[in-house]
C-alpha positions, 0 to 999 in steps of 0.5 A: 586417474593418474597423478599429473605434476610430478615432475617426472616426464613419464607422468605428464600426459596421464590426464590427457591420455585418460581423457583421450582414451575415454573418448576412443572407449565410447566411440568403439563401445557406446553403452560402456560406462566409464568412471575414475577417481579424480584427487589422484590426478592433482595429489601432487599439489595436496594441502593446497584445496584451491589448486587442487580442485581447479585442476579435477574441475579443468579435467572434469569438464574436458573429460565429460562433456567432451569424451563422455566419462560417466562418473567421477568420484570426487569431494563434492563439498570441496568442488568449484565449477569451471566459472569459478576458476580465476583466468590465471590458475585455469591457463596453468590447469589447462596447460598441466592437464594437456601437457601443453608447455613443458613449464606447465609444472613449474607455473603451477608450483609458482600459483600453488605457492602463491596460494600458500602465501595467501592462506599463510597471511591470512592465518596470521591476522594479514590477509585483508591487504590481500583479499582487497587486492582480489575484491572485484570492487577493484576491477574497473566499473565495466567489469565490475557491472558484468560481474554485478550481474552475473552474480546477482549483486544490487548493492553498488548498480546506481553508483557503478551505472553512475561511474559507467555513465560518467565515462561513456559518451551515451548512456545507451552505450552502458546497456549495449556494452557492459550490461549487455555483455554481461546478459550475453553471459548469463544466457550462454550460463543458462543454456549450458545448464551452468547456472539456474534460474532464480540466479537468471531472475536475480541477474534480471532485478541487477538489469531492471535497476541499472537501465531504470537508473539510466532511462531519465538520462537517456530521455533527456537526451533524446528530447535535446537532440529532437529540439537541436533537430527542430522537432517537437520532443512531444511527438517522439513515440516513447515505445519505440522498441526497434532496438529489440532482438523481437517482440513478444506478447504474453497472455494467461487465457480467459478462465485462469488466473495463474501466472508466476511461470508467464511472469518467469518467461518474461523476465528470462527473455527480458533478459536475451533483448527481446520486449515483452508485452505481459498482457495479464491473466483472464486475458480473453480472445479478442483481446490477445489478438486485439493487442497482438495487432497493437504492438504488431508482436512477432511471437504469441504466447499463451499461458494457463494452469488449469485444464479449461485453458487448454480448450480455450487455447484451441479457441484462441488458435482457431481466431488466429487462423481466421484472422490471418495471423502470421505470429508464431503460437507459443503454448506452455503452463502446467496442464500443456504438454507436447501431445496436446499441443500436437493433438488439440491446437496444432491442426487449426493453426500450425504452417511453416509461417506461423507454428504452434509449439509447446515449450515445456520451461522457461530455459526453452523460450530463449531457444524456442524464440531465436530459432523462430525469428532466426535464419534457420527458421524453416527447417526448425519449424519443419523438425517440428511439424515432423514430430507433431504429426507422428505424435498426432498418427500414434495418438489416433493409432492409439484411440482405435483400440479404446471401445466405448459402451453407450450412454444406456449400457454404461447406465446399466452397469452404474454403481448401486449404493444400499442407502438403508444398509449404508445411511448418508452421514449425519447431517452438518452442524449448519448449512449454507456457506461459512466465511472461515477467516480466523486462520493466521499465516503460522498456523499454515507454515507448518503444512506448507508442501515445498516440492512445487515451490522448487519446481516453479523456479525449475529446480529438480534434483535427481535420485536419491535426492528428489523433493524437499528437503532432499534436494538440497543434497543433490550435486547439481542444485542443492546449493542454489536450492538452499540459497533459494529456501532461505531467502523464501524463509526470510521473505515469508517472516517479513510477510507474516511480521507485516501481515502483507498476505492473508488467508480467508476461505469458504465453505459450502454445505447443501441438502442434495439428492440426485435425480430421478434418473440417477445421473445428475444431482440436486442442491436445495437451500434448505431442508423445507425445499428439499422437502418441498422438491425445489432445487437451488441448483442441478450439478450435470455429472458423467459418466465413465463409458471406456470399457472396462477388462474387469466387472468394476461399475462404470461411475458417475459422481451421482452414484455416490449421492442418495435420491430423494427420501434420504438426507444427504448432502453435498460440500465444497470450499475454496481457499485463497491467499490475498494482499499478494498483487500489492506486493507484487505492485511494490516489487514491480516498481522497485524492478525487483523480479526476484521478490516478485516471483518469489512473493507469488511463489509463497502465496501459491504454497499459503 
């Protein structure tokens, strides 16, 4: 890309014309790929970084996300986001890189010099003035408020919200002026894909602490009003929500006990207005659809992690269906997906009143929600039951190609173990179960697989830099991504300092045989049951009974187990981490979702 701010007539419309052609190219040629080099464009304004990457960022934005240019070679280390280009040097770059007003040139010089200046103080010992003078401290507290929360800063939101509260007529005018703007903001960030979500959860703990500060004023003011009234302020309903954009019922299903996505849902439509009623986890049937009459929610949700909540989501549909529900059904959670959704709940609920979707993340819901409580609900519901029922066609078309053998011919064809030329392995050094609780926080550290950490705040980066620790190279999310690591860092030493979590785990070592039949398999406390046939437990196996191309055996968990007359046996462990609810309590009354979320993130991955 041509240099621009020259000086020279000829050369003031490079940029520009880069962009424009660009966008011409991919409207005659749509799978060419376009690329430039972009510290030519500003190198009339070279010594000067600051300047200079502010005009490749005004360029970059135009010129991809406007015309579709694919690459642009840049230093990467040296590159600001669009957001972070101050008012007055992104008007001069707007005006210089669309040759908008014939001073463009001349303004740019005069901020370039004045960058110089500022550099030049700063070198000599004289900036602080300087960098006071700019300090966001100084803006006014309504600005100060926004900036606190698009930048996740909790240090001054008492005495700001205090000032703010000091100025305004109500307190309720800080949350639907100042801090709402700011929220505003942060959803139209997150959107756009221009800020992540462990940003959002910060700018959350900033909100959560502002309105905490102001619910007693707001309170007081509420029951003055009702005694000026003549009311009895002990009749006034506290949860009143109709200032709301909608309300929202939240649930983990009966079985699972996963929630640290629910928990993020929740706080990012905390965030766009919307009330949320977190109901918790192991929440059954009846009472999902007991609270969802009590808080008379517009939208239900229902979260899970492991496979036996996708059943128990199509249980909670059907009840729904029989109630005579009207809410929308939300499903997500790490086992969901759109073709289970579409398949599986979908047929015993989904109308254009009331759908059922899936949404795949967090940075969804807000979508998902406003287009269903939205003016334009029916025709999104629509596109949607379009895709649900092609996905349900493909999926059938598909089973008619899968044969199956029967239960007999699958038995025929199972795996045969020689137990003589191949003996069951020698007997444990005890059986039964054992408590294993001697295992300390450090000595899992060094274990400890990062991916899924990064992937529970939906931080994904792309190749070459997929998964730990490649992401945090990645252009896209590495900063975020290490900002995110080091503060899991600091948290985990101050949870191992004060030994707040802890492990413990069991082991099961039983005498097992399988049955007669060879399908299933028998538990024995003891080898005197065994001896004596008389099992504690039967483990039900299957069977594989798709067919199979090759000559493979068709499997059963119970082929690998010896019959009777053999010594064998069977282990199983669970492992968990504990004290993390007390932490999360504490987090929770402290309005922190950020420590929150992340002490549920360590906890999963000790």
């Amino acid at each position: 890309v041509l240099t621009i701010g020259t000086g020279m007539e000829e050369h003031a419309n490079y940029g520009v014309d880069f962009i424009n052609a660009t966008k011409t190219i991919k409207e005659i040629c749509p799978y060419v790929k376009i690329s430039g080099g972009i510290s030519n464009l500003s190198f009339g304004f070279r010594g000067v970084m600051k300047i200079r990457e502010s005009i490749h960022s005004v360029f970059l934005h135009h010129a991809i996300l406007e015309s579709g240019m694919d690459v642009g070679i840049v230093n990467a280390h040296e590159m600001l986001a669009l957001s972070e280009v101050e008012p007055e040097i992104k008007t001069g770059c707007d005006n210089l890189v669309f040759n908008k007003t014939p001073d463009a040139t001349d303004v740019m010089l005069e901020l370039t010099k004045k960058e110089k200046e500022r550099l030049e103080a700063l070198k000599n010992g004289g900036g602080a003035m300087e960098v006071k003078q700019t300090s966001w401290r100084d803006l006014d507290v309504t600005k100060r408020l926004e900036h606190a929360l698009i930048n996740g800063i909790s240090q001054y939101v008492d005495q700001d919200v205090e000032e703010a509260r000091q100025q305004a007529e109500k307190p309720l005018h800080i949350i639907e002026g100042p801090l709402m703007d700011g929220m505003n903001i942060i959803g139209d960030l997150f959107g756009a894909g221009k800020m992540f979500l462990p940003q959002v959860i910060k700018s959350a703990r900033v909100m959560k602490k502002a309105v905490a500060y102001l619910i007693p004023f707001m309170e007081e003011e509420k029951r003055e009003k009702l005694i000026a009234e003549g009311k009895n302020p002990e009749d006034f309903n506290e949860n009143d929500d109709s200032n709301f954009a909608g309300k929202v019922l939240m649930a983990t299903v009966k079985g699972d006990v996963h929630d640290i996505g629910k928990n993020i849902v929740a706080v990012v439509l905390g965030c766009n207005n919307y009330k949320v009623y977190d109901i918790g986890v192991m929440c059954s049937c009846e009472l999902i659809l007991e609270k969802a009459k009590e808080y008379n929610v517009d939208v239900i949700g229902l979260s899970g992690l492991i496979t036996p909540s996708l059943d128990e989501m199509v249980v909670v549909a059907k009840e729904m269906s029989k109630g005579g529900f009207k809410q929308p059904l939300l499903i997500g959670g790490a086992t969901t997906s759109k073709m289970h959704t579409a398949v599986k709940v979908s047929p015993n609920y989904f109308t254009l009143e009331h759908p059922v979707i899936h949404v795949l993340d967090a940075s969804r819901s807000v979508t998902v929600v406003s287009s269903l409580l939205g003016e334009n609900k029916e025709d999104y519901v629509t596109d949607i039951m379009e895709e649900y029922e092609e996905m349900r066609e493909d999926y059938y078309a598909g089973l008619e190609d899968r044969y199956f053998l029967t239960f007999d011919q699958a038995k025929e064809q199972k795996l045969v173990i020689d137990f003589d030329a191949v003996p069951p392995a020698p007997a444990p050094n005890k059986l039964g179960v054992t408590v294993i609780d001697n295992v300390s926080l450090e000595d899992v550290v060094p274990y400890i697989d990062w991916n899924p950490f990064f992937q529970t705040w939906e931080l994904r980066g792309r190749y070459p830099n997929r998964g730990y620790p490649k992401i945090f190279n990645d252009e896209a999310v590495g900063s975020e991504a290490k900002k995110l690591f080091d503060d899991a860092q600091k948290l985990m030493k101050e949870i191992i300092a004060n030994k707040s979590m802890y492990l413990k785990g069991v082991v099961g070592l039983f005498a097992a045989n399988s049955t007669e039949d060879g399908e299933d398999v028998n538990i024995y406390q003891s080898e005197d049951d065994r001896e004596n046939g008389e099992p504690c437990h039967k483990f039900c196996m299957l069977r594989q009974q798709s067919e199979k191309e090759s000559d493979d055996p068709y499997l059963s968990q119970a082929d690998f187990i010896a019959p009777a007359g053999y010594k064998d046996h069977l282990g199983m462990f669970a492992v968990s981490c504990f004290g993390c609810e007390e932490l999360v309590a504490k987090y929770e009354s402290e309005h922190d979702d950020y420590n929150k979320i992340m002490s549920q993130a360590l906890a999963d991955r000790f």
